[in-house]
N, C-alpha and C positions, 0 to 999 in steps of 0.2 A: 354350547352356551357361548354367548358372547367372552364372558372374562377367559375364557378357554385362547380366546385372542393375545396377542400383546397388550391391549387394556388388562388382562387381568395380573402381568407383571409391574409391577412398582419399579423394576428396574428403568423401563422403557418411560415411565412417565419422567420420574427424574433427568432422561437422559434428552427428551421433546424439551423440557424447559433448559436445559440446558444450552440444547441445540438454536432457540428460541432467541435468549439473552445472548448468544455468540453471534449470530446475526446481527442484533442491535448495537454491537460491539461493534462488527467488522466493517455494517453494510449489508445490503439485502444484497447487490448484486456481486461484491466478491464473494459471498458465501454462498449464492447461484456458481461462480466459477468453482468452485473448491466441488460443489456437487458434479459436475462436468470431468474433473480428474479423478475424482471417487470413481462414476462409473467406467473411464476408461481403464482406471487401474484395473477395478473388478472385472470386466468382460475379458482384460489381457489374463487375468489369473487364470479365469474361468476355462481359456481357450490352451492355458499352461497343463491345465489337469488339476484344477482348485481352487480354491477361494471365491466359488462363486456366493458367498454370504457378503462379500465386501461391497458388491452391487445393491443388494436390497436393503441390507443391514445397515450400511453403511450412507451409500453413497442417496440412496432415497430414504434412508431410515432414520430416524430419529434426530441424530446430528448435522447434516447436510440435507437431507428431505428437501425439497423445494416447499412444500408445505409445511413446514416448520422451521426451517433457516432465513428462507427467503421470505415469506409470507411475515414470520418475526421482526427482521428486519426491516421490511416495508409498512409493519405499522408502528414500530417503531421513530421513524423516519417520521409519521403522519404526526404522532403524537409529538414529539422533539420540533417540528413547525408551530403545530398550536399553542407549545407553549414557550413559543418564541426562542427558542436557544439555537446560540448561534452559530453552531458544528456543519450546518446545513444549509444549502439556499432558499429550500421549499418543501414542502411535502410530497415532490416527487424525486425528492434526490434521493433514490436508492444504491447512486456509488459512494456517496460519504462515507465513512466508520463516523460514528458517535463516539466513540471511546468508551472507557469507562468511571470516568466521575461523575455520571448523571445514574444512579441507581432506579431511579421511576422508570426511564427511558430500558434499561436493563429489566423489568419486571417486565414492560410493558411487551418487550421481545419475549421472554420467557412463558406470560401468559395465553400470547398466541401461538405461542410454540407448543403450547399444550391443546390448545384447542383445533389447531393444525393438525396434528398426530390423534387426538380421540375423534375429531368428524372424518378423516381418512379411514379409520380402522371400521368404523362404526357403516361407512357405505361400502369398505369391502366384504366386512361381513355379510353386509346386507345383500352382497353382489350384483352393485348397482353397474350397469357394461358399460363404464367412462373410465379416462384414465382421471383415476381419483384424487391422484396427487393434484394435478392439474385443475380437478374442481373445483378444489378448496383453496388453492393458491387465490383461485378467481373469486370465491366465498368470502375467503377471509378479508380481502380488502374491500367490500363491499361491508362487511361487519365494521372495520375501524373506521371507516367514513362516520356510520351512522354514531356508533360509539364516544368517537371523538366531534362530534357536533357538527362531518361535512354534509353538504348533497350528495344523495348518489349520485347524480349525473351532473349537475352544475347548471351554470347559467349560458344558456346558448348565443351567440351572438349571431350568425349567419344568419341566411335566408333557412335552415332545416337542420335539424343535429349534424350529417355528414356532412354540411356545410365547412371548407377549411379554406374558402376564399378571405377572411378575414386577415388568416395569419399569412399567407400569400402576399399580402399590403401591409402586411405587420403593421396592423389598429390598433387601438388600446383596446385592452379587452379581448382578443383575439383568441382562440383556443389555442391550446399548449398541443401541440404534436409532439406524438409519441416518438418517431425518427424521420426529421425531418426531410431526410433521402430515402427514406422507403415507406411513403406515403399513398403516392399517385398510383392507381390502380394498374397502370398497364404494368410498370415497375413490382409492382408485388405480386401480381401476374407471372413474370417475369423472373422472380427471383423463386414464388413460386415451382415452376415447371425445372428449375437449378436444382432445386434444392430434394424438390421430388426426388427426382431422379438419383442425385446423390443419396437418397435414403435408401432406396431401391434397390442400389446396386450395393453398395454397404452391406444390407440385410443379407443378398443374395451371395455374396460372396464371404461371411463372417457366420451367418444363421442366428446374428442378437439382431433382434427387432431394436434394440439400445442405447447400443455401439454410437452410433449416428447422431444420437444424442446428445451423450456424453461430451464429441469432439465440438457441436455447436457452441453447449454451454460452457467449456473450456476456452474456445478461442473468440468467449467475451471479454478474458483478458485484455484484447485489446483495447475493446469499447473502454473498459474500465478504465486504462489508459488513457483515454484521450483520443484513441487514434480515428479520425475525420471518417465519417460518409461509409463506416463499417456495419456489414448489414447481423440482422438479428434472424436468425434461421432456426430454432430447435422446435418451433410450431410448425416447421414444414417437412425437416429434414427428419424426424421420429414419427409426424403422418406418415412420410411417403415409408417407411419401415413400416409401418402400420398397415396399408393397402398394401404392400408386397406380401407380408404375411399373411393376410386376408386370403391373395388371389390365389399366393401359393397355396394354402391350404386347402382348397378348391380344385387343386389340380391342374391351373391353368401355366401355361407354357410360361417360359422369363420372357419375352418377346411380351407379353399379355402381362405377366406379373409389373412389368416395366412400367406399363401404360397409365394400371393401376396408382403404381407408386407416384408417378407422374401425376395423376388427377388428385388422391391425396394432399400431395405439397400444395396445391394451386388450394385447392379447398381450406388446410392450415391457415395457410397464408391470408387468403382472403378475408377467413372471420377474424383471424389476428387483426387486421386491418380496421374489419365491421368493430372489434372491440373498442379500437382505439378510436374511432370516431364519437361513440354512444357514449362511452363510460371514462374513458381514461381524458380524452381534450379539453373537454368545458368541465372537467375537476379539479381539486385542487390538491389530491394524493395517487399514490402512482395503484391504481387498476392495469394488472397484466394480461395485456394483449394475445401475447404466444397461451399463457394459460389458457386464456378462452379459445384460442385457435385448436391447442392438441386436446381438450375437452369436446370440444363441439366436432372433431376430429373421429374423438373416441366412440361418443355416440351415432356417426355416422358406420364404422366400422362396424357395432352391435346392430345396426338395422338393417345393414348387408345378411350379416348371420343369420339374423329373425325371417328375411324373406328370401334367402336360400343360397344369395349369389356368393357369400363366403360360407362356410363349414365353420369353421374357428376364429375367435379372435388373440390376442393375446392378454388380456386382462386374467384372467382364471393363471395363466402363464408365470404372470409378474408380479402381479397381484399390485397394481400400479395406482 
């Protein structure tokens, strides 16, 4: 039975809203960074002889979840633009903290922090073969658009949705790119076949398909920072963990596991990219890109399995 889930502990609900309003507190993307040391800490436990709950529990569970921290906090962010307050530049500024004297703003994280946590539980149950978390990160901001009165998609100015020549001439009007140095295709390509690899070989040398993740979403520290022309890798670097696991599992040689991992990242990379042009440019709240990249990632992974070329994925694994 489903309540047999964490839906059927009241603890975990409490703890989603919690996780929810502390996003909207902090910011969606420091509370992405804090998910990023979660799971470093966790896999270092894990690899100590314990604590492997501090990864799933923790660092994707309930309080740091990217689907309830971060997804919280970025409709958070959406709603705090609408109604004009002025903590924030836009409704895609998911590095601000809100603070806490705006208590709507605090509900509104909390709320989706709930609704985070019950649509995750509800597709693993259902054992749907995506990384789930990542679905819903991508769900939920598609929810607060509509919820709070945006377009999904917005108003296109170019000659065609992936049109980003506009912002190239910086027009009025121009779509809002997602990173303005990891846009152009060859570049993400590029960063791509990097970051593969480094997921690849992480995987192969550690045995967490996660690890790899963890370290992206930690050293957005920097971004959060400020620090110039820093690239966004955790759509590429936990695909390419993704295709190594896959290939391994299959039995195929590291030399081949590699390649795998390699074509993963590129593929990550690429629909992160296809996301940001469709959904996140001509809107006017932050739609996550890497989400759709390591979802649309995930389901590539489940269609290897279904037609033979991998044995296993890791979703049943993480339950992610």
């Amino acid at each position: 039975m489903v309540l047999e889930t964490a839906l059927g502990d009241p603890v975990f609900w409490m703890a989603a809203l919690a996780g929810g309003a502390f996003g909207a507190a902090i910011g969606a993307l420091p509370a992405f960074v804090f998910t990023g040391f979660m799971v470093i800490a966790g896999e270092a436990a894990a690899f100590a002889g314990g604590g492997e709950e501090i990864t799933g529990a923790i660092g994707f569970g309930p309080i740091f979840g990217p689907h309830i921290a971060f997804a919280g906090g970025a409709a958070a962010a959406a709603y705090a633009a609408k109604q004009g307050y002025p903590e924030l530049d836009d409704g895609k500024d998911i590095a601000s903290a809100l603070g806490t004297h705006r208590i709507d703003v605090l509900a509104v994280g909390a709320i989706f922090g709930i609704f985070g946590f019950a649509a995750t539980e509800l597709l693993n149950y259902a054992g749907f073969g995506t990384d789930n978390i990542a679905l819903i990160v991508f769900v939920s901001a598609l929810v607060h658009r509509v919820v709070f009165g945006y377009d999904i998609i917005g108003e296109v100015y170019g000659d065609n949705i992936f049109d980003m020549s506009p912002a190239e001439r910086d027009e009025e009007n121009a779509p809002g790119i997602w990173l303005p140095w990891q846009y152009k295709w060859s570049g993400v390509a590029s960063i791509g076949i990097i970051g593969g690899l480094i997921g690849g070989f992480v995987f192969l040398v550690t045995d967490s398909p996660v690890l790899v993740f963890g370290i992206s979403a930690a050293s957005l520290v920097f971004l959060n920072c400020g620090v110039d022309n820093f690239p966004v890798t955790h759509h590429i670097t936990l695909p390419g963990s993704v295709g190594a696991f896959g290939a391994l599992s299959a039995g195929m040689g590291e030399p081949i596991v590699m390649l795998f991992a390699l074509g993963f990242g590129v593929f990550g990379a690429l629909m992160g990219e296809v996301c940001n042009r469709v959904f996140y440019a001509h809107g006017k709240t932050h739609v996550d890109p890497p989400a759709f990249g390591i979802a649309a990632s995930g389901l590539l992974a489940t269609l290897l399995v279904a037609v033979g070329v991998f044995d296993a994925s890791i979703w049943p694994t993480f339950g992610l």
